[in-house]
C-alpha positions in Angstrom: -89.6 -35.0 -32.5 -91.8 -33.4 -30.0 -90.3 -33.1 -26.6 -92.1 -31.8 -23.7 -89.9 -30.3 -20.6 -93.1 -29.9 -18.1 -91.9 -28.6 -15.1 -88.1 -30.1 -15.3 -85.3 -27.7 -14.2 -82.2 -26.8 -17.0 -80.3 -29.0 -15.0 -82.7 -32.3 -14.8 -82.8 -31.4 -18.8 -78.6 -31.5 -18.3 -78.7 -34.6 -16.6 -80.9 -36.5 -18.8 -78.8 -35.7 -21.5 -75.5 -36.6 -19.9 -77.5 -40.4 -19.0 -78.2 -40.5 -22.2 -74.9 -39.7 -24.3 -72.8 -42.1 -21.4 -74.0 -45.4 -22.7 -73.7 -44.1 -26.4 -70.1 -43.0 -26.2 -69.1 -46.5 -24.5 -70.9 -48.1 -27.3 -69.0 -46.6 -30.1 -65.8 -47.4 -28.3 -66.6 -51.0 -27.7 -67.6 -50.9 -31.6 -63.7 -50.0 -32.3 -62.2 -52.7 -30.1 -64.2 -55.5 -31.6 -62.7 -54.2 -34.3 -59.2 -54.6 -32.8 -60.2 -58.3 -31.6 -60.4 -56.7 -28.3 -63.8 -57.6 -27.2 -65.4 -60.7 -28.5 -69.1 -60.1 -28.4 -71.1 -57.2 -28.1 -75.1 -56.7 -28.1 -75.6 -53.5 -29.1 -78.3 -50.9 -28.2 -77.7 -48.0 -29.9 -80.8 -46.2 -30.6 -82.4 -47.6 -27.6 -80.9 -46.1 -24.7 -83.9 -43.3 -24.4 -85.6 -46.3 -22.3 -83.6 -47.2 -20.1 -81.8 -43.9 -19.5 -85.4 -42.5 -18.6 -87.0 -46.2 -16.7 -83.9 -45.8 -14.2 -84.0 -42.3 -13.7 -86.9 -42.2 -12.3 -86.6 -45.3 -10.4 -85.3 -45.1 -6.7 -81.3 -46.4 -6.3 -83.4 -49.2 -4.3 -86.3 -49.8 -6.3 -85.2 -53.2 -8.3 -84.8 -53.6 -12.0 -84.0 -56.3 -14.4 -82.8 -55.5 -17.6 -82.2 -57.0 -20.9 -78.5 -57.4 -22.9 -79.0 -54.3 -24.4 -80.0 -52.1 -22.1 -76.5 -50.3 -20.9 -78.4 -47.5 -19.7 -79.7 -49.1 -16.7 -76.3 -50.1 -15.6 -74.8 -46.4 -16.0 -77.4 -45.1 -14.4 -77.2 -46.8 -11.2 -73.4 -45.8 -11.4 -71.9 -48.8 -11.7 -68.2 -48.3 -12.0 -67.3 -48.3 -15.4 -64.2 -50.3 -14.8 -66.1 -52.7 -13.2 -68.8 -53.4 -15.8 -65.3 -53.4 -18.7 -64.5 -56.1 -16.0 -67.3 -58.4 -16.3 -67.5 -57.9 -20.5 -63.8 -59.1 -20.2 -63.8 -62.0 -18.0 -61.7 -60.7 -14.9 -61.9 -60.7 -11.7 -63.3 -57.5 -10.6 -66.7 -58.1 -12.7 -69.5 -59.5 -11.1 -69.1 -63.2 -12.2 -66.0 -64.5 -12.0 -65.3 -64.8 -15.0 -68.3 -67.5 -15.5 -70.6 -65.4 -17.4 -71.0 -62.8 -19.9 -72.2 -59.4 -21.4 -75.2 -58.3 -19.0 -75.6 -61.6 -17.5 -75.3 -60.9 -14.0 -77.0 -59.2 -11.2 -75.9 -57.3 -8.2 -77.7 -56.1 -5.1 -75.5 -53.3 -4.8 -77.2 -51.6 -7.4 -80.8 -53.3 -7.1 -79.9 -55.4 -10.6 -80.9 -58.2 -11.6 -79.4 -59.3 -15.1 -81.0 -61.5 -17.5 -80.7 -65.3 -18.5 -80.7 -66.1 -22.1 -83.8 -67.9 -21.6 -85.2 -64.0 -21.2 -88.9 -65.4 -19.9 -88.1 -66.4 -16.2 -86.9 -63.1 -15.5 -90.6 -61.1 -15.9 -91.3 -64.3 -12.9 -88.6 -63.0 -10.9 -90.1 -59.4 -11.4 -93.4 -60.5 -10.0 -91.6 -62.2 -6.9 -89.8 -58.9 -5.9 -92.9 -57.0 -6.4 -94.5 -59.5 -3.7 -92.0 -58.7 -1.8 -92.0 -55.4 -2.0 -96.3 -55.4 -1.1 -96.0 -57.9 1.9 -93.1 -55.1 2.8 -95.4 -52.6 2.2 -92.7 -50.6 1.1 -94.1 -49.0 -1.8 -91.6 -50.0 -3.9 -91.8 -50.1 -7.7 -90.0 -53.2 -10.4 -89.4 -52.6 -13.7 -88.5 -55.6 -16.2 -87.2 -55.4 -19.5 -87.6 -57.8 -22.4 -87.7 -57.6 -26.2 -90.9 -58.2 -28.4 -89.6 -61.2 -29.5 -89.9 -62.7 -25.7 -93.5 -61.8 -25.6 -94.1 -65.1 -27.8 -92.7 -66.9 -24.9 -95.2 -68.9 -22.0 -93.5 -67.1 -18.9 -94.5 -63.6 -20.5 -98.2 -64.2 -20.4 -98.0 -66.0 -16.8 -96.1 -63.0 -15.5 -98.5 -60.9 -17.0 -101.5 -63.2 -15.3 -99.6 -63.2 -12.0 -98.8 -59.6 -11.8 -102.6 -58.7 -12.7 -104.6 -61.5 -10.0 -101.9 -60.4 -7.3 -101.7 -56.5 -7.8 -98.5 -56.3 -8.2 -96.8 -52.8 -8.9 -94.8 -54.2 -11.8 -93.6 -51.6 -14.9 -93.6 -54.6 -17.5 -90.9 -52.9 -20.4 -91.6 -54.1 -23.4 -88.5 -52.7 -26.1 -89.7 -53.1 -29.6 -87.2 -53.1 -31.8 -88.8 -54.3 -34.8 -87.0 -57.8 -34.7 -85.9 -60.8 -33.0 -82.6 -61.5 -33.7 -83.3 -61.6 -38.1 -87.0 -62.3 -37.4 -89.4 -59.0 -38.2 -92.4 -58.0 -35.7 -95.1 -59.5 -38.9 -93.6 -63.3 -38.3 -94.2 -63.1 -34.5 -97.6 -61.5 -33.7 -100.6 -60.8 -35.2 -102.1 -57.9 -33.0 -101.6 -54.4 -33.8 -99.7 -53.3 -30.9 -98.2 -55.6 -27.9 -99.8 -53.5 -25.5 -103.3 -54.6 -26.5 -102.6 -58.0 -24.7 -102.8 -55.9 -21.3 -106.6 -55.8 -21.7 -106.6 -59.7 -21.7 -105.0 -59.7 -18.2 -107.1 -56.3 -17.1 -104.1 -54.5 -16.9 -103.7 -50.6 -18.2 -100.9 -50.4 -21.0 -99.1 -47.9 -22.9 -97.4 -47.7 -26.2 -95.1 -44.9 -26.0 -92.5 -43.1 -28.4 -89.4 -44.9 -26.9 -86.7 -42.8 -28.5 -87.9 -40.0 -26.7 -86.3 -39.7 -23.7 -89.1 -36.9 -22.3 -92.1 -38.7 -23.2 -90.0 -41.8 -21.5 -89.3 -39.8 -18.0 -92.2 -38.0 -17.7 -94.8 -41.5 -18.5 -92.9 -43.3 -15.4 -92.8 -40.5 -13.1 -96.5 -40.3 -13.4 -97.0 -43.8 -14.0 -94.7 -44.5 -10.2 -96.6 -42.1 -8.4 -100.0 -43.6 -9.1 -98.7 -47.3 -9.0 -97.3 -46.3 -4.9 -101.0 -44.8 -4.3 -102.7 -47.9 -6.3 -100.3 -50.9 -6.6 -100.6 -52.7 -10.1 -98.7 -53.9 -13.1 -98.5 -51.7 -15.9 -98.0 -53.0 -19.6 -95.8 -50.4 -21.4 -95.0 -51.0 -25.4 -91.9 -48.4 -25.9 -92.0 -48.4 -30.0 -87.9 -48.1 -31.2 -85.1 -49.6 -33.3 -82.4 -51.5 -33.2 -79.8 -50.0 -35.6 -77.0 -52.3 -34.9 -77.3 -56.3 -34.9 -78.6 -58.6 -32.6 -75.1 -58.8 -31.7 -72.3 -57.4 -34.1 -71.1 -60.7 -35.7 -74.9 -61.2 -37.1 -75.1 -57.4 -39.1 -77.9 -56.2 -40.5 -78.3 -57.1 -43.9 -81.7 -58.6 -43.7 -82.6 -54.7 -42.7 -84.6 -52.6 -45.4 -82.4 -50.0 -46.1 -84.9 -47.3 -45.9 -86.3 -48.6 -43.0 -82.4 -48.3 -41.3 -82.8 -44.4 -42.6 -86.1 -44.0 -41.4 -85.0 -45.0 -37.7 -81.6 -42.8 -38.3 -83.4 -39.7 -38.4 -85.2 -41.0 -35.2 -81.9 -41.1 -33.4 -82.4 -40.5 -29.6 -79.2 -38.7 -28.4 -78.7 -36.8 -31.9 -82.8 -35.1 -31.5 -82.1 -34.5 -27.8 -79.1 -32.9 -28.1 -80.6 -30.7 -30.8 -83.6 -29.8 -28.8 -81.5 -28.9 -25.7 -79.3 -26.6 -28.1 -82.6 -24.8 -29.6 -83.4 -24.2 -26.5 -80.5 -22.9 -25.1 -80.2 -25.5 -22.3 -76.8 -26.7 -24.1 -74.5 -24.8 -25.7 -71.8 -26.2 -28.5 -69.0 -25.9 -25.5 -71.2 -27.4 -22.8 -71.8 -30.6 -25.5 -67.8 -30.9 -26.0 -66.9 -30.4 -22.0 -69.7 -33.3 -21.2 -68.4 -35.7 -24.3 -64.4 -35.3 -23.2 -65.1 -36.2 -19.6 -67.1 -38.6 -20.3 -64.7 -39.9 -22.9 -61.9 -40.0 -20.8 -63.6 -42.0 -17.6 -64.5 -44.5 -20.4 -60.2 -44.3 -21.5 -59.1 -44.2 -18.0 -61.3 -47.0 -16.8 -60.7 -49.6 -19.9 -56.9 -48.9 -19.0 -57.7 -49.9 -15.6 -59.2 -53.3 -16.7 -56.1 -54.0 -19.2 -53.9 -53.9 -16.0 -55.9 -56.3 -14.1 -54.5 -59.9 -14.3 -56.5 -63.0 -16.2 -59.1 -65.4 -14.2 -56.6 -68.1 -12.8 -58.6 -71.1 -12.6 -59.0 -72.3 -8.9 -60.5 -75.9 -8.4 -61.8 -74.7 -4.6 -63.1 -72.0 -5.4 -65.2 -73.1 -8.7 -66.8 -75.6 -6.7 -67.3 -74.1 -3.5 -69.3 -71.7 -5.3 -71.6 -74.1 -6.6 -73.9 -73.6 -3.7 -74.2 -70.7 -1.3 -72.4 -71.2 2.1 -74.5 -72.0 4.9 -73.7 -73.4 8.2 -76.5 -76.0 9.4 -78.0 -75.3 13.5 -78.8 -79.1 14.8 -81.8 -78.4 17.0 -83.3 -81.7 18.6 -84.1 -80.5 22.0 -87.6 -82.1 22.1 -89.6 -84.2 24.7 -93.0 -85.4 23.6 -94.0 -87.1 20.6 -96.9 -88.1 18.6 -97.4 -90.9 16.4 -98.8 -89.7 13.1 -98.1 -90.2 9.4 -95.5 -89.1 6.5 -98.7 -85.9 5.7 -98.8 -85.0 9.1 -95.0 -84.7 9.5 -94.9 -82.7 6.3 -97.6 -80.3 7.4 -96.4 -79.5 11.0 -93.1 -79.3 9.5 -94.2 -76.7 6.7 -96.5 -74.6 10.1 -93.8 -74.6 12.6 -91.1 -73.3 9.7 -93.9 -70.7 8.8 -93.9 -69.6 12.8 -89.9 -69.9 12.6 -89.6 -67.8 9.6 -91.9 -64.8 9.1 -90.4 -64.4 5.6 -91.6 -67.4 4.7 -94.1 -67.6 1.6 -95.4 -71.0 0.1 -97.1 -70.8 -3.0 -99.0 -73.6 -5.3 -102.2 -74.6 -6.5 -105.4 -75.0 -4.5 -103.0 -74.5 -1.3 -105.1 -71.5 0.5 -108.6 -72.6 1.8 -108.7 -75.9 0.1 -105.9 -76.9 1.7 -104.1 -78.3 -1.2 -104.5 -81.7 -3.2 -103.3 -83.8 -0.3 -104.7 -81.6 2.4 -101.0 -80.3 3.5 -101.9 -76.7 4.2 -105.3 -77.3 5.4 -105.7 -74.5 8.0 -103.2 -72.9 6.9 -104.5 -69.3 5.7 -106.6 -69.0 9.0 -102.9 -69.4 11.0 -100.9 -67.5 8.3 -103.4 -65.2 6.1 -103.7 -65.4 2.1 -100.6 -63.2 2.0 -98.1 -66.0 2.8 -100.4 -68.8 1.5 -101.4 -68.2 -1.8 -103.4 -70.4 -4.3 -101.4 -69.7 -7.7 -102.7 -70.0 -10.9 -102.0 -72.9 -13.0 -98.5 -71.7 -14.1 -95.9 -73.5 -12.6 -92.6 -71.5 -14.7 -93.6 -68.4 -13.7 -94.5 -69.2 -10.1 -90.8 -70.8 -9.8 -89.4 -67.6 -10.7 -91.2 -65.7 -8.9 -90.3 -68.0 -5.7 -86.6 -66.8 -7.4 -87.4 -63.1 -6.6 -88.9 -63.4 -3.4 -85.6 -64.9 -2.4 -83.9 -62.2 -4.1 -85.6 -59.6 -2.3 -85.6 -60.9 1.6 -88.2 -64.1 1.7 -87.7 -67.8 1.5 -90.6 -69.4 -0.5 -92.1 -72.8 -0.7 -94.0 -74.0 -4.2 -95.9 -76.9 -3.9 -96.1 -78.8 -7.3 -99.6 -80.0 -7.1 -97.7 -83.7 -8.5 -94.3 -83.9 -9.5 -95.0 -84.9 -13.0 -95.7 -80.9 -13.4 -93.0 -79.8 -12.4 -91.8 -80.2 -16.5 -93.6 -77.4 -16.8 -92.0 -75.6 -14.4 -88.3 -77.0 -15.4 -86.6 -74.1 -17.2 -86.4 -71.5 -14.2 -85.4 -74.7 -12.1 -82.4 -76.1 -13.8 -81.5 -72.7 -15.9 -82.3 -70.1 -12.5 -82.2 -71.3 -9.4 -79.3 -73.6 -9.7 -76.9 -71.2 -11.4 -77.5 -68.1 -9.7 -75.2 -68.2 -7.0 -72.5 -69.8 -9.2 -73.2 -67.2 -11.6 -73.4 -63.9 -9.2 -73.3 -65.4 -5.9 -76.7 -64.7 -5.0 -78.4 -67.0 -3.2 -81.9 -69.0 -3.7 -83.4 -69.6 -1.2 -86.3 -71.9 -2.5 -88.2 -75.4 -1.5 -89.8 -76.9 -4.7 -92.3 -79.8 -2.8 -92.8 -82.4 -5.3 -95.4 -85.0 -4.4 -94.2 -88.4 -6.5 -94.6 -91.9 -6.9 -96.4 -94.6 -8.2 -98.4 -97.6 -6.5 -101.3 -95.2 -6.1 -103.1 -96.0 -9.9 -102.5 -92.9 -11.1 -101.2 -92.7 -14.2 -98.4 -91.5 -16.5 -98.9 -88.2 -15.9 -99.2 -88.3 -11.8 -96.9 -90.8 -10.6 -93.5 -90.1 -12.0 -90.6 -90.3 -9.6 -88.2 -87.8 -11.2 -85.7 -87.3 -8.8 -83.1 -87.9 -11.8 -83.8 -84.6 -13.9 -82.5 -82.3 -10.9 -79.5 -84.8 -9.5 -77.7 -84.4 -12.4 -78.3 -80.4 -12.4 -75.0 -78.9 -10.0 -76.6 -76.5 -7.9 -79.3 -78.4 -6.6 -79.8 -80.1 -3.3 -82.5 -83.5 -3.5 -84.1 -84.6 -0.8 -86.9 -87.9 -0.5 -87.7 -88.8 2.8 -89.2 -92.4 3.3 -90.2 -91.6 7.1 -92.5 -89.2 9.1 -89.5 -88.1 11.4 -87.4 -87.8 8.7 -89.8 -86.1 6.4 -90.1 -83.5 9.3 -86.8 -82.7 10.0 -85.3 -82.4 6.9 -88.2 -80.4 5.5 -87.1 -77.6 8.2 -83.2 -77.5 7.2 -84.6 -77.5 3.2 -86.1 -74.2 4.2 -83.3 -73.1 6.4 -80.8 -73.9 3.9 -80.5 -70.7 1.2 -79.9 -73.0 -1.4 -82.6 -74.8 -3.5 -84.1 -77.7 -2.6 -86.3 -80.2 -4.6 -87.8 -82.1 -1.8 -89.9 -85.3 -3.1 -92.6 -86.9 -1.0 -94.3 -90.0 -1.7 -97.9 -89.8 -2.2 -98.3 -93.7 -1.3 -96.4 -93.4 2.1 -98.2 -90.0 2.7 -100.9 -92.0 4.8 -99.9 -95.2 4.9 -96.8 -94.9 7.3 -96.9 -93.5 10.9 -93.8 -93.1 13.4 -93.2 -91.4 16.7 -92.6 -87.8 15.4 -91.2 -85.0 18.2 -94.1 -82.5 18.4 -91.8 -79.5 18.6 -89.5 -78.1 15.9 -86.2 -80.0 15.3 -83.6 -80.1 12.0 -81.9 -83.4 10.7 -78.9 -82.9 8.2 -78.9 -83.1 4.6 -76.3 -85.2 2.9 -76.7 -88.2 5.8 -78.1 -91.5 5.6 -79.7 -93.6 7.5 -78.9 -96.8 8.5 -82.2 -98.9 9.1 -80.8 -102.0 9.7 -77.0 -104.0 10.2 -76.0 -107.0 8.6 -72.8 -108.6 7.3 -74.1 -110.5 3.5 -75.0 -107.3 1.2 -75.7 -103.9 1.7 -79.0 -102.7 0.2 -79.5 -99.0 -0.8 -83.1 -97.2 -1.7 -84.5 -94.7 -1.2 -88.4 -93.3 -0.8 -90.8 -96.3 -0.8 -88.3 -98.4 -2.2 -86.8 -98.1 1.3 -90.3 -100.0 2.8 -89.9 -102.5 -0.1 -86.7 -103.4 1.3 -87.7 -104.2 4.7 -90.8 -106.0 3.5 -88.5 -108.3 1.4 -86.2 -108.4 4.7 -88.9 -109.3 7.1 -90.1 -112.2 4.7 -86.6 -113.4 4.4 -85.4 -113.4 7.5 -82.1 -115.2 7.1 -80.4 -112.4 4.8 -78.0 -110.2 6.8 -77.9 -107.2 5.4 -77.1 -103.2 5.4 -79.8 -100.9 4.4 -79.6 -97.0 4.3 -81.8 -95.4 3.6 -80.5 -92.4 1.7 -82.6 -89.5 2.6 -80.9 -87.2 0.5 -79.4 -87.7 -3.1 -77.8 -84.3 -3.2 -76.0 -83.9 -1.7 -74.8 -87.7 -1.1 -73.6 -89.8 2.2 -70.3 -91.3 0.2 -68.6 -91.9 3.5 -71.8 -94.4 4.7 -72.2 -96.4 1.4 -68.3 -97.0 1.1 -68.1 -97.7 4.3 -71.2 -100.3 4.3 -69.9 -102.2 0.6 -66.6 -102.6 1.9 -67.7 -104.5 5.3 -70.5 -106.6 3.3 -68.9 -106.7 -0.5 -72.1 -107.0 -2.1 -74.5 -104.4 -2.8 -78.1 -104.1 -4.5 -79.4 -100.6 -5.3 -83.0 -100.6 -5.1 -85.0 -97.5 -7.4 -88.4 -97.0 -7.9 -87.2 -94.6 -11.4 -86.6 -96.3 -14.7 -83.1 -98.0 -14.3 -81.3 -95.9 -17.2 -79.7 -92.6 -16.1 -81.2 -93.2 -12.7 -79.5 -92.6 -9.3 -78.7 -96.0 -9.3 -76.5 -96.0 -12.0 -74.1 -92.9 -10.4 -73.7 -94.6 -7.2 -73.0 -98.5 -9.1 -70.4 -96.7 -11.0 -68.7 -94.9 -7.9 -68.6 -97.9 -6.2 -67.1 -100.1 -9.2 -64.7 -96.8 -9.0 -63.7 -97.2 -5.6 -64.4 -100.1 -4.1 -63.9 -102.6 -6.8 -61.1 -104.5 -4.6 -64.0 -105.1 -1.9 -66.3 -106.5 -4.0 -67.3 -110.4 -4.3 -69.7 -109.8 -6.8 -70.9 -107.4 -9.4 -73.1 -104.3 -8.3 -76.7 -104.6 -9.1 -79.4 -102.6 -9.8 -83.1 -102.8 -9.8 -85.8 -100.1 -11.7 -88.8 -99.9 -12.9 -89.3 -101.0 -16.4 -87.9 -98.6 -19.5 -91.6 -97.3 -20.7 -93.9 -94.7 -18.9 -95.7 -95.8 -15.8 -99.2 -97.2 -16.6 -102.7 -96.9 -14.7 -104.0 -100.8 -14.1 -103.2 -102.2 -11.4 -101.9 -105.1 -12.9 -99.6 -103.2 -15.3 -98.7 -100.9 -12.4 -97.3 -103.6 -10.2 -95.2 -104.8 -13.4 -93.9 -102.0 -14.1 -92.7 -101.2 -10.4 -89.4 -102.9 -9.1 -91.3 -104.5 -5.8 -91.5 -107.9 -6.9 -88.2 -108.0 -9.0 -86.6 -106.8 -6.0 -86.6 -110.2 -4.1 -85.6 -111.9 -7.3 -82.3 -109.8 -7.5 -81.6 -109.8 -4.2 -81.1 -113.6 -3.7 -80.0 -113.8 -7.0 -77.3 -111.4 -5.8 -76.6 -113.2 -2.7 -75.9 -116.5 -4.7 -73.1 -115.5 -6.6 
């Protein structure tokens, strides 16, 4: 092996070779207490650590990066406490997740890291949303993301790829491979010669580089961070290595050609640095044994520490309060003129006077610069707020979600307009498996507004007028919100984005231009988790939501003689309990009104809490109405059968008679 000192000083040499032997030697000591039933699960990257040892050396303390399950090397690096990181692998307190996750998955902004899911894709998103941040900082700031060849099989890769290369952004994409993912070898995943040769598909300069060389490593990104700083861009980099132990120890290596293990032996990254550093006379056989016993006995000294700490005593409080990131809501309704104008309009001034509120503030989707977007909510919006903060996205909805993730992560709120809800499916992973969990996880907020245009009544389709709202109620760390009013739309559309937490906020495209109220001109905040009371009655209580909420009062109007409740919800997470209890007990009827297929919708959860707790106040049985159990249609005809508007009346007297 070849190695190539430049202009590096006996102690940088020194250095590098202490990096490097740190992650090895609490490796092999992990590899003994698995054996003693110590540890439980360990993914192991000996043979590896000449990439991330050299990646994070370079890197400034502040410069993020977000590493894989093997990568160790990035964590010593930075300096993390060893007891701390033996704290997280065993589930105490003094890790970084309560006890809630595992291994490497965790991030902390202590030490610029952000940790990986096990979905692996979204985080090359979140790299791309940092990097924005980082250029509309102008900070000159550098990411580097790690993932495994297997990963590059995976959608989010090539969007991130796409992203980072249409948007300049100065992104070191790391790709580590190790020959195989999990049991399956590089021949069974790809067909091109070297990964690296996709970065000519996106226009984007790659490398493939000798990764268990841990010069070639430090002296590529040095050069490679000095030019990105001058001339912000991604850079694809293909670091060729192996893995020598399993994907993680339980799963071994027998699938392995043995001479291919011995081929990669003689390969070994610490072993041929070491021996360079003692040809050359940088090291010396006393040197090597003073650096191994003090680095030895940190890694004793700390793991002692960690045995003395108590066990994760489960706290009710606590595991539920950290569902979502604390946040204290600002009322603000000092206001004196109004306008009458529709549900689009509310949205739009909504989304511009947030923008003036919040300099930080970044929406993102397609079409949403100059055209305006689909339904002509941002029109104008670039000439106010420039193509930095209002950027047309390609169509990639995964990887534009998580980069909304890393702008949040790095100092910006962002809004991403799904161009209709339906697509947000495609954007559902980073949703569900990113966004919700990360503050539960590591207590980091994110502080993102997914838009979702929905709804049928508008002939559109199965594919563009789904009402989904009950994919992301039943995901804990989510907050729903569907307005059915301009003024409500408004207001709660500003405490979405205030709120760090986030927010799936669904707007019907049928009331978009079909329903007008007097709306305050100036910026004001309503509070999530309240509903609204439209009108009072003493016979049943009717609960919708959306444009079921204008079906209800059509249904009143033309039946004039039912007294009745209706609440509008506003939000379904969180939930107004308090007001719907309160409502069934005074009227002891209730009809639950949905424009979502009746199974496993919102209706069903809030039937089942009221049979829970107000069954003594009831004179008859809950009821619900849906649309029908089959995807929404395009005619007309089999439209309006499908939607619940007609039934509605139906069930309502129905209800009333029993």
């Amino acid at each position: 092996m070849n190695f190539e000192r430049r202009n590096l000083t006996n102690e940088q040499l020194l250095d590098l070779y202490k990096k490097l032997l740190k992650p090895r030697l609490i490796e092999e000591k992990m590899l003994i207490l698995i054996r003693q039933g110590k540890v439980s699960k360990w993914f192991s990257g000996i043979g590896q650590e000449a990439i991330s040892v050299g990646i994070t050396s370079v890197l400034d303390k502040d410069e993020y990066i977000l590493p894989m399950h093997r990568n160790l090397g990035v964590f010593t690096t930075r300096e993390i406490p060893l007891h701390r990181l033996f704290s997280q692998w065993q589930g105490k307190r003094n890790g970084f997740t309560k006890g809630r996750d595992r291994s490497f998955h965790f991030g902390t902004q202590e030490y610029n890291i952000i940790g990986m899911i096990s979905h692996l894709g979204p985080q090359l998103g979140i790299a791309d949303g940092i990097a924005l941040a980082n250029k509309l900082k102008q900070n000159g700031k550098v990411t580097a993301v790690f993932t495994g060849e297997g990963a590059t099989s995976e959608g989010d890769f090539h969007e991130a790829l796409n992203v980072a290369s249409v948007w300049d952004l100065p992104v070191l994409f790391v790709i580590e491979n190790n020959g195989y993912g999990l049991s399956t070898p590089t021949n069974e995943q790809y067909r091109c010669k070297q990964l690296a040769d996709r970065g000519v598909g996106y226009g984007m300069e790659s490398h493939v580089v000798d990764g268990n060389n841990i010069l070639d490593v430090y002296n590529l990104i040095s050069e490679l961070k000095a030019s990105m700083i001058e001339n912000p861009r991604p850079v694809l980099l293909e670091f060729m290595t192996f893995r020598m132990r399993g994907h993680e120890e339980a799963s071994g290596t027998k699938y392995v050609p043995q001479e291919l293990m011995d081929m990669w032996a003689i390969k070994d990254p610490v072993e041929n640095y070491r021996n360079y550093l003692k040809a050359t006379a940088v090291l010396s056989d006393e040197e090597d044994e003073a650096i191994r016993a003090e680095i030895k006995k940190e890694i004793d000294t700390d793991w002692a520490k960690v045995q003395e700490e108590p066990a994760i005593v489960a706290d009710l409080d606590e595991e539920l309060n950290d569902v979502y990131c604390p946040w204290e809501y600002e009322q603000i309704d000092h206001f004196d003129e109004f306008e009458n104008i529709r549900v689009i309009d509310a949205i739009s001034q909504g989304l511009s006077q947030s923008m003036e509120r919040h300099p930080n503030l970044v929406i993102m989707g397609q079409d949403i610069a100059e055209y305006g977007g689909a339904f002509k909510i941002t029109d104008g919006f670039v000439d106010k707020f420039g193509k930095d903060r209002v950027r047309n996205t390609p169509i990639c909805e995964s990887v534009i979600v998580s980069a909304a993730n890393g702008l949040s992560i790095n100092g910006h709120k962002a809004v991403v307009e799904m161009q209709f809800a339906d697509f947000v499916s495609t954007g559902f992973n980073p949703i569900v498996n990113l966004l919700a969990k990360q503050h539960y996880r590591w207590q980091e907020k994110s502080d993102v507004v997914v838009r979702m245009p929905c709804g049928g009544g508008t002939q559109a389709g199965p594919f563009h007028s789904q009402t989904n709202e009950a994919w992301f109620t039943k995901t804990p760390g989510l907050k729903v919100v569907y307005p059915a009013f301009p003024y409500d739309a408004k207001g709660l559309l500003n405490t979405a984005i205030n709120d760090p937490n986030p927010v799936m906020f669904f707007e019907h495209k049928q009331l978009y231009r079909s329903v007008y109220q007097d709306v305050p001109k100036d910026y004001y905040t309503l509070p999530l988790g309240k509903a609204s009371l439209l009108k009072e009655g003493n016979d049943v209580t009717i609960i919708s939501f959306g444009a079921g909420v204008h079906w209800a009062l059509e249904t009143l109007a033309k039946n004039q003689e039912i007294s009745a409740d209706l609440l509008d919800l506003r939000s379904l997470q969180p939930l107004d309990w308090e007001a719907i209890y309160a409502s069934v007990k005074k009227t002891s009827r209730v009809i639950i009104l949905q424009e979502d297929t009746l199974f496993g919708g919102v209706a069903s959860d809030i039937s089942s809490m009221i049979m829970e707790n107000c069954f003594e106040y009831l004179d008859a049985p809950v009821k619900r109405v849906g649309s029908l159990e089959s995807a929404i249609p395009f005619m007309k005809s089999l439209e309006d059968q499908y939607l619940p508007k007609q039934r509605f009346e139906t069930e309502l007297l129905e209800l009333l008679k029993y």
